[in-house]
C-alpha positions in Angstrom: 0.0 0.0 0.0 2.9 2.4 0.5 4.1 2.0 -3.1 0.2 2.9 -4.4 -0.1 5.4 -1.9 3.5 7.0 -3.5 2.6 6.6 -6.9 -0.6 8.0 -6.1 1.2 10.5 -4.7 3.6 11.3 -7.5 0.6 11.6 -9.9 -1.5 14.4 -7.8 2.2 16.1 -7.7 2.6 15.6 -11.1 -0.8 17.0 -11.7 0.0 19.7 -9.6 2.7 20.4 -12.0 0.8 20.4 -15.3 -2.0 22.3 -13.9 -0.2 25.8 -13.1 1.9 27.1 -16.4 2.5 23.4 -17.6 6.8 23.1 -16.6 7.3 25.0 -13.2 4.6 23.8 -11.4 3.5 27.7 -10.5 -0.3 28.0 -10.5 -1.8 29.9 -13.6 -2.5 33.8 -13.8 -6.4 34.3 -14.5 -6.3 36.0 -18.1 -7.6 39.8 -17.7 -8.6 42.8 -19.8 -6.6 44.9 -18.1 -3.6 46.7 -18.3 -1.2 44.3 -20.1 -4.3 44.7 -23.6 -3.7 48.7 -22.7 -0.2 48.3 -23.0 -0.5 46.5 -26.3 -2.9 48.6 -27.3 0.0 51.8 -26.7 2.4 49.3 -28.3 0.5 49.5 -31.7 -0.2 52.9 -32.0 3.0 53.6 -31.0 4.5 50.9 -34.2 1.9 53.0 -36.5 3.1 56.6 -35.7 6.5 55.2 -35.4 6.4 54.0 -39.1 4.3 56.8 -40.4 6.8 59.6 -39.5 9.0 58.8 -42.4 6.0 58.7 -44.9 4.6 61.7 -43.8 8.5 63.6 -44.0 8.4 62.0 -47.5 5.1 62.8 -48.5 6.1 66.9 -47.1 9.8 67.0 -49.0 8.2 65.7 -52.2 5.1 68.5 -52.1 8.1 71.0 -51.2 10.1 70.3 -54.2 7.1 70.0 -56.5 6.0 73.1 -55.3 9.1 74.6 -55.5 9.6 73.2 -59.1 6.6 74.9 -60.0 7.4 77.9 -58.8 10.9 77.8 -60.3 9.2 77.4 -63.7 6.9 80.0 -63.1 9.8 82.7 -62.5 11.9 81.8 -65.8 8.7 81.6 -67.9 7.9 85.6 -66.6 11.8 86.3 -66.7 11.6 85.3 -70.8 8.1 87.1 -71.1 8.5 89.5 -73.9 7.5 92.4 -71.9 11.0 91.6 -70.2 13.0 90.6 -72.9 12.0 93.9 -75.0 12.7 95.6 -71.1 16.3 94.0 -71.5 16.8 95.2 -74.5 15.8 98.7 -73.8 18.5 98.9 -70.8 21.4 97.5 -72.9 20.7 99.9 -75.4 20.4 102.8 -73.3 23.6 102.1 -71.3 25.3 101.3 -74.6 24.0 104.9 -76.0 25.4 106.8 -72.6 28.3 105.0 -73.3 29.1 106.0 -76.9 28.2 109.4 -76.0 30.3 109.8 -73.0 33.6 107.9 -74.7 32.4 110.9 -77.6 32.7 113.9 -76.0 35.3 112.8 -73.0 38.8 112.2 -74.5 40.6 109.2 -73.0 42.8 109.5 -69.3 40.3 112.8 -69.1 39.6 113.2 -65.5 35.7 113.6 -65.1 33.3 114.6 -62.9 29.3 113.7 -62.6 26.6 116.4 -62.3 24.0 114.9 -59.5 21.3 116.9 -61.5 19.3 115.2 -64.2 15.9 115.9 -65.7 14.2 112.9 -64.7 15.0 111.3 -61.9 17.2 111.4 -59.4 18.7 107.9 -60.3 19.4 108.7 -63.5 22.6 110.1 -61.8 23.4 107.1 -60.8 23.7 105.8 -64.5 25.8 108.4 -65.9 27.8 107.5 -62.7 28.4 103.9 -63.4 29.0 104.3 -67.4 31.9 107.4 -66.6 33.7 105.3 -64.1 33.6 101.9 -66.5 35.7 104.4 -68.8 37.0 107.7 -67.3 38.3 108.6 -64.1 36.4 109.6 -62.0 36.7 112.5 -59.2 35.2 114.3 -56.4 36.5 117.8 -57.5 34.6 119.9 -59.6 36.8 122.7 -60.6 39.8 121.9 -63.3 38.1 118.8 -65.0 35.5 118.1 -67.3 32.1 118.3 -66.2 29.4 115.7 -67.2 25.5 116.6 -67.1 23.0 114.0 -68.4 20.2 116.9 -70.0 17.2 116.4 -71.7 17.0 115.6 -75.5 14.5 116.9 -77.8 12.1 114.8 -79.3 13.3 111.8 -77.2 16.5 112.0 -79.7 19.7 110.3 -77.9 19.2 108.0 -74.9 16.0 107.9 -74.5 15.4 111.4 -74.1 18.4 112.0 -72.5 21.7 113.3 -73.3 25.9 113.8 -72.1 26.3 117.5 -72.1 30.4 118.1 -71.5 31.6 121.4 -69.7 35.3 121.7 -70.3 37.5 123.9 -68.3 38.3 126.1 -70.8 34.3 126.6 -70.9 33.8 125.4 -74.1 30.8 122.5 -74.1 29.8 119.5 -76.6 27.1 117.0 -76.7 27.2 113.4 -77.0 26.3 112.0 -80.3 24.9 108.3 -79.7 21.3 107.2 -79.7 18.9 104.1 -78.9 18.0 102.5 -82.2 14.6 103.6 -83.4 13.1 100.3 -82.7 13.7 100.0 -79.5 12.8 103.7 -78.7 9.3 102.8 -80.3 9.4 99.7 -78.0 10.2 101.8 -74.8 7.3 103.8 -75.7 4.8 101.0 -76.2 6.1 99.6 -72.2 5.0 103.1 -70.9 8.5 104.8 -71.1 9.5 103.3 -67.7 12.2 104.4 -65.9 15.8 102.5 -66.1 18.5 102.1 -63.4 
């Protein structure tokens, strides 16, 4: 009777056993709702936003540089409008005309120096400035050099209206002889006659 009473034994411990987590013998947890599904739950959104971040950063650099693309094609398409281009034109040819003019009446190594009055704008100064100094010397001193004076031309005639008028010291004055193509004078015109730099 002892040996049935051990192997009886021996079962209801090896029952025991199986019953709790199936190997250790410890008794079973009861299975819950509670917070280890609210932690998986956190888990998962937590995987989702994790692996959406680099979508949406993808999603946002792509609609930048589309955007940005447009735009970029939006700016050289009104940079080649011919409004522009004739605009371009104009500019080129008016500094060219000052130019001629100035290397006209202006003999080379000449000292110079640049009347602040013009008779449109103030900027127009400005102009006559920056053609003089490409090709005379400039200087601050009014008295012993030739002065320059950009002066109104009739009829529009010369730079678009304008003109180089050249005091010398001696007193003695000439005007400068260049003048915007008729073509683009017409052009200048038709755009409103809008002022240049």
């Amino acid at each position: 009777m002892a040996q049935g009473s051990t192997n009886r034994w021996s079962n209801s411990t090896l029952c025991a056993m199986t019953d709790g987590d199936g190997l250790t013998g410890k008794p079973s947890r009861p299975v819950s709702d509670g917070p280890s599904q609210r932690e998986s739950a956190r888990g998962d959104v937590g995987r989702v936003i994790r692996s959406a971040v680099p979508v949406v950063i993808v999603v946002a650099v792509v609609a930048a540089m589309l955007w940005s693309t447009d735009f970029g094609l939006r700016a050289a398409a009104s940079t080649r409008s011919r409004s522009n281009v004739a605009f371009w034109e104009i500019d080129s040819a008016y500094y060219s005309c000052l130019a001629k003019q100035v290397e006209g009446v202006v003999p080379r190594g000449e000292a110079v120096w640049v009347s602040y009055d013009t008779p449109y704008a103030p900027f127009w100064y400005r102009s006559l400035w920056k053609v003089v100094a490409a090709y005379r010397p400039v200087t601050a001193a009014q008295r012993g050099t030739v002065q320059l004076y950009l002066v109104k031309s009739p009829h529009d005639w010369g730079c678009l209206g304008t003109r180089v008028k050249a005091v010398f010291p001696d007193g003695a004055v000439k005007y400068g002889q260049g003048f915007v193509p008729h073509p683009l004078l017409v052009q200048w015109r038709s755009l409103g006659s809008p002022s240049l730099p």
